[in-house]
C-alpha positions in Angstrom: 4.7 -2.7 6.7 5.6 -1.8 2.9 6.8 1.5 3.2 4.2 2.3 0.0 2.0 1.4 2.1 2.2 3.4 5.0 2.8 6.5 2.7 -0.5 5.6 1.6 -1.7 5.7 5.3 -0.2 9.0 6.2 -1.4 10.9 3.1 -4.7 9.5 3.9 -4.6 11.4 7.0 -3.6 14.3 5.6 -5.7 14.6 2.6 -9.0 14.5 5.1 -7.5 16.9 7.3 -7.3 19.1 3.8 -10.7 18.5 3.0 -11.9 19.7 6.5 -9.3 22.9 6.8 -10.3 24.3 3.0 -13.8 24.1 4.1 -13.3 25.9 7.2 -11.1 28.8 5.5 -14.2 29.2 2.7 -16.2 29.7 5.5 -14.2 31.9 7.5 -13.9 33.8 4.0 -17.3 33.8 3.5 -18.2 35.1 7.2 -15.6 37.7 6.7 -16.4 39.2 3.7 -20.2 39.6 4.5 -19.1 42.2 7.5 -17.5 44.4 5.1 -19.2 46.8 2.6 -16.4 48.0 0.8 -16.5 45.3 -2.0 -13.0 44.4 -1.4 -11.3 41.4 -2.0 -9.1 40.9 1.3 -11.1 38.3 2.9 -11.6 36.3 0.0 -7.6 36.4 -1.2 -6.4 35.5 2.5 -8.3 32.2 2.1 -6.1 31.5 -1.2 -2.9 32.9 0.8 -3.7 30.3 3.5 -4.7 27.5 1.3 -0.8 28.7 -0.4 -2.6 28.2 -3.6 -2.3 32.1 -4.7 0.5 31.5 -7.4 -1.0 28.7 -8.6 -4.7 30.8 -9.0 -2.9 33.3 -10.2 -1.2 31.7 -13.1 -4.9 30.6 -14.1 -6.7 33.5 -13.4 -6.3 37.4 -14.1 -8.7 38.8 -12.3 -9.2 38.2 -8.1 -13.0 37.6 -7.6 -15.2 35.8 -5.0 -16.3 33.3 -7.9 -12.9 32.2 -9.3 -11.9 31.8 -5.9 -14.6 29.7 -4.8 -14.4 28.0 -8.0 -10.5 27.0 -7.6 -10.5 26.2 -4.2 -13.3 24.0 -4.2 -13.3 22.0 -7.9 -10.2 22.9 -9.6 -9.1 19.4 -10.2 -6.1 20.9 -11.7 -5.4 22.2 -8.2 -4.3 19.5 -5.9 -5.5 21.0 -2.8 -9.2 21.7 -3.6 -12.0 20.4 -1.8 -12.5 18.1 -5.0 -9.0 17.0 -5.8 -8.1 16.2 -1.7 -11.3 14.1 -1.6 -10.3 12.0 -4.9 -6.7 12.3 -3.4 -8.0 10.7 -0.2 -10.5 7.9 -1.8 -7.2 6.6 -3.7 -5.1 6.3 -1.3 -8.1 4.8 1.4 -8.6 2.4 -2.2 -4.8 1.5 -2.4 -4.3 0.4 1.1 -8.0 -0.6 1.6 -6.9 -4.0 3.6 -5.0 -1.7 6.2 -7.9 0.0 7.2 -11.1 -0.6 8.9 -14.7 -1.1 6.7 -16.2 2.0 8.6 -13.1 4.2 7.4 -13.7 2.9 3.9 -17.1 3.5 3.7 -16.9 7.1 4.9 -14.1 7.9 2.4 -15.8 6.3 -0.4 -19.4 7.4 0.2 -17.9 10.5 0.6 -16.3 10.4 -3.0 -19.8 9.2 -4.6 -22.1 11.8 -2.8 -19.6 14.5 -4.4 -19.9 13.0 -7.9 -23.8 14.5 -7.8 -22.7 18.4 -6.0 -23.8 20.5 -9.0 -22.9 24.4 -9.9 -25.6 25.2 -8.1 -23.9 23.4 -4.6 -20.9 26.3 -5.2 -22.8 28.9 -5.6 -22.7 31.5 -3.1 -26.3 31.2 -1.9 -25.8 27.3 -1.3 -22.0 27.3 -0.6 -22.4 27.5 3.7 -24.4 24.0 3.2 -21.8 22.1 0.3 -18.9 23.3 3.2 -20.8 21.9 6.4 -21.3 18.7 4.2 -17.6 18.7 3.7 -16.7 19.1 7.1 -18.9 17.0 8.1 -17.3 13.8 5.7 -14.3 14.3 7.4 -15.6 14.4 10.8 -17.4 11.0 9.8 -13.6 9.7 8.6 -11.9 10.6 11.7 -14.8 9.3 13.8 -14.2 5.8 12.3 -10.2 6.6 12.2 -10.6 6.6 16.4 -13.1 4.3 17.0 -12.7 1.7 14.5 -8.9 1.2 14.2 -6.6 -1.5 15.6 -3.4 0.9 17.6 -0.9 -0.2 15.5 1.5 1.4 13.0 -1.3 1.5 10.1 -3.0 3.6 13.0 -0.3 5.4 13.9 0.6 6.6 10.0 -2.6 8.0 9.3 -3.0 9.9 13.4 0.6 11.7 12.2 -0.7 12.5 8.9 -3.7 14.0 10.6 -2.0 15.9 12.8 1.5 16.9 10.6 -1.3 18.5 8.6 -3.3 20.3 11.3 -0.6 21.9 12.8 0.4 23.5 9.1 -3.5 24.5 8.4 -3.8 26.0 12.2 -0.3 28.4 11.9 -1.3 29.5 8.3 -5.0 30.4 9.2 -3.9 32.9 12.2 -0.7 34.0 10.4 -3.2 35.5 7.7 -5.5 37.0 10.1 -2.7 38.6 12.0 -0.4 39.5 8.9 -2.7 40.0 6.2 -6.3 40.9 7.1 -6.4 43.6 9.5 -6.6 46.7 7.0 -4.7 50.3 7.8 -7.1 52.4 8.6 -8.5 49.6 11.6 -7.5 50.0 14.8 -6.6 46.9 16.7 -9.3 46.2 18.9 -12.3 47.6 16.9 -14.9 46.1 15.3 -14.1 45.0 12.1 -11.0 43.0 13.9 -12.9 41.7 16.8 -15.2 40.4 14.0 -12.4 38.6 12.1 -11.1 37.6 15.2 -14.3 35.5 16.2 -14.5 34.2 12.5 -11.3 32.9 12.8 -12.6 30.8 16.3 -15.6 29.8 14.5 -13.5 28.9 11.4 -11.6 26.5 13.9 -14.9 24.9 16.3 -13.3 27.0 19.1 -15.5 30.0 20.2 -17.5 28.4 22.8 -14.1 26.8 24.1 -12.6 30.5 23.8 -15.1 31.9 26.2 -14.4 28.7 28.6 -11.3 29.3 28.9 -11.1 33.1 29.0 -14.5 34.2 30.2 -13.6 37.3 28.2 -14.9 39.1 25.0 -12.5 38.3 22.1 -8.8 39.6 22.4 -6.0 38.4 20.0 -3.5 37.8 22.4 -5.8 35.4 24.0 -6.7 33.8 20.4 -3.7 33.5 19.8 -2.3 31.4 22.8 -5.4 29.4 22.3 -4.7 28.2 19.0 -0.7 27.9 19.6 0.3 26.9 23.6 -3.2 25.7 25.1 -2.8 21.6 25.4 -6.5 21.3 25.6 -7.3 23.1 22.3 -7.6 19.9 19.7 -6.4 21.8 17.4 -3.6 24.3 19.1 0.2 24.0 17.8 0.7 22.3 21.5 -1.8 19.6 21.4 -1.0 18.9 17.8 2.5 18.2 18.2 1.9 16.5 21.2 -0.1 13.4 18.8 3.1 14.3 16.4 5.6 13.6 18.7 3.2 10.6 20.4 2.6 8.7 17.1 6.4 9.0 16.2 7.4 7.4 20.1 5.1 5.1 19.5 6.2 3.8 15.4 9.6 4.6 17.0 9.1 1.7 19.6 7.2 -0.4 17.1 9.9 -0.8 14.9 12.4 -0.9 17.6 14.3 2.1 16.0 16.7 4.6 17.8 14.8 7.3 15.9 16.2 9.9 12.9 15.8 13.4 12.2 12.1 13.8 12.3 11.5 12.4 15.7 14.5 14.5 16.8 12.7 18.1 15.3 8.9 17.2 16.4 10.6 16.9 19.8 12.2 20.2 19.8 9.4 22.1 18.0 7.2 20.2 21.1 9.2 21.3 23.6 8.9 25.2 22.5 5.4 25.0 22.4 5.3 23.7 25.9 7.8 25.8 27.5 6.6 29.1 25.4 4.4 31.7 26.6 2.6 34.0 24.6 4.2 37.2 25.6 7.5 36.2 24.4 5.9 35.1 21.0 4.3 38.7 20.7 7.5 40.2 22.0 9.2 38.6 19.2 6.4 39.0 16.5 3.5 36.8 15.6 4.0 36.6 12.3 7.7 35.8 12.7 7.0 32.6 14.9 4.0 31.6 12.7 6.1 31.9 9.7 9.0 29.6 11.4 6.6 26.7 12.1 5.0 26.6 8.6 8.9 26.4 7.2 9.8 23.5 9.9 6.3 21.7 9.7 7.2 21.4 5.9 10.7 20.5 6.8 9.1 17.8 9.4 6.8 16.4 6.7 9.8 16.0 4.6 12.0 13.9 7.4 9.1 11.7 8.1 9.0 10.6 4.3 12.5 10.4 4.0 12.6 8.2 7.2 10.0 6.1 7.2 8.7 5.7 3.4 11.9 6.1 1.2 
């Protein structure tokens, strides 16, 4: 395979994943902010702190509103990881590679692309905005659907799974690093209200509060959110289970191209193999925030040796 080609692939993958993890962290914004009264902005700026797009709002905007916020995370075009921009992102690449993938994964992407040419102010508004997200979500649930059911399990296949799943694991560690580093305000105590409330958002944000309650058969603690979302293998979208499909798709391009490997499958390994071994008492012990902030800076790092191996 060209390796223009399976760059395509794997930012195909991501690009969805995007579109489904900015939809999610509008709504968890949204969920939040209507259990406070204070009219303050936290909620709403840890969705652009997660997204990492505050410098580049912030360089557009002057002001920190619900509005602008919604506005640039959303449409900005001139922001590359907008609901918008990720979904054009996504249809070009799908469009430039369109023979590697199926008909079903093309027709999601692209139908996708000209349903959102007709979403109107009114479709970002605040009183319509929970019903533009779920249609959102729901595109790239239809694109991953036809991504697992439709798709030959070869290398095309395996390039867009790591670019799903490269970009899960990033989207996962920066929405519970911002609840746990950035959300919580002073004068809550860990444990009340307000933080249980975030705490559930944050499970709902991520399809996981009826599998929380599975698992735990326990009201909502953060210590057990947190294990959930980082060491638990059967959480889909956990730290483990995602670099588990990391370190699976790699093996498996690894074998494919009857390579002895490079610095990418060597790191997804390693990062694995902590997540396996860890428990979540020595992550607290340590700090949250600290190991959160770790595996954002070697997920990017990650992302970068994948490119440099296998499409430079």
């Amino acid at each position: 395979m060209l390796s223009r080609t399976a760059s395509c692939l794997y930012w195909l993958g991501r690009y969805v994943e995007r579109i489904s993890y900015v939809a999610r962290l509008l709504e968890v914004a949204q969920r939040m902010s209507a259990m406070t009264s204070t009219g303050a902005m936290t909620e709403w700026r840890s969705a652009l702190i997660a997204s990492g797009g505050e410098p580049a709002f912030l360089e557009r905007h002057t002001t920190v509103d619900a509005v602008a916020i919604i506005d640039f995370l959303a449409r900005d075009k001139t922001y590359p990881s907008s609901l918008v921009s990720s979904l054009e992102a996504a249809r070009h690449n799908a469009r430039t590679v369109r023979g590697a993938i199926t008909v079903d994964m093309w027709d999601a992407i692209n139908g996708a692309w000209l349903e959102s040419r007709a979403l109107s102010d009114r479709d970002f508004s605040r009183g319509y905005l929970s019903q533009t997200l779920d249609w959102f979500k729901m595109r790239a649930t239809l694109f991953n659907g036809a991504h697992s059911n439709t798709m030959l399990r070869s290398d095309a296949f395996f390039f867009v799974s790591l670019g799903i799943f490269n970009e899960r694991a990033d989207n996962t560690a920066r929405i519970l690093d911002v609840k746990y580093h950035v959300l919580l305000p002073s004068y809550e105590q860990v444990g009340g209200g307000l933080d249980y409330g975030h705490w559930t958002a944050i499970l709902r944000a991520v399809s996981a509060q009826r599998a929380y309650h599975l698992l735990y058969k326990d009201r909502v603690k953060p210590w057990n959110v947190a294990e959930l979302m980082l060491l638990r293998p059967e959480a889909p979208r956990s730290l483990r289970s995602c670099y588990h499909q990391i370190t699976t798709n790699l093996d498996l391009l690894n074998g494919h191209y009857s390579s002895r490997g490079g610095e990418c499958h060597r790191l997804a390994g390693e990062l694995h193999a902590r997540l396996r071994y860890g428990r979540i008492e020595d992550i607290f012990q340590r700090g949250l925030h600290e190991f959160l902030t770790e595996y954002i800076d070697r997920n990017i790092d990650l992302g970068k040796e994948i490119e440099t191996f296998y499409f430079n």
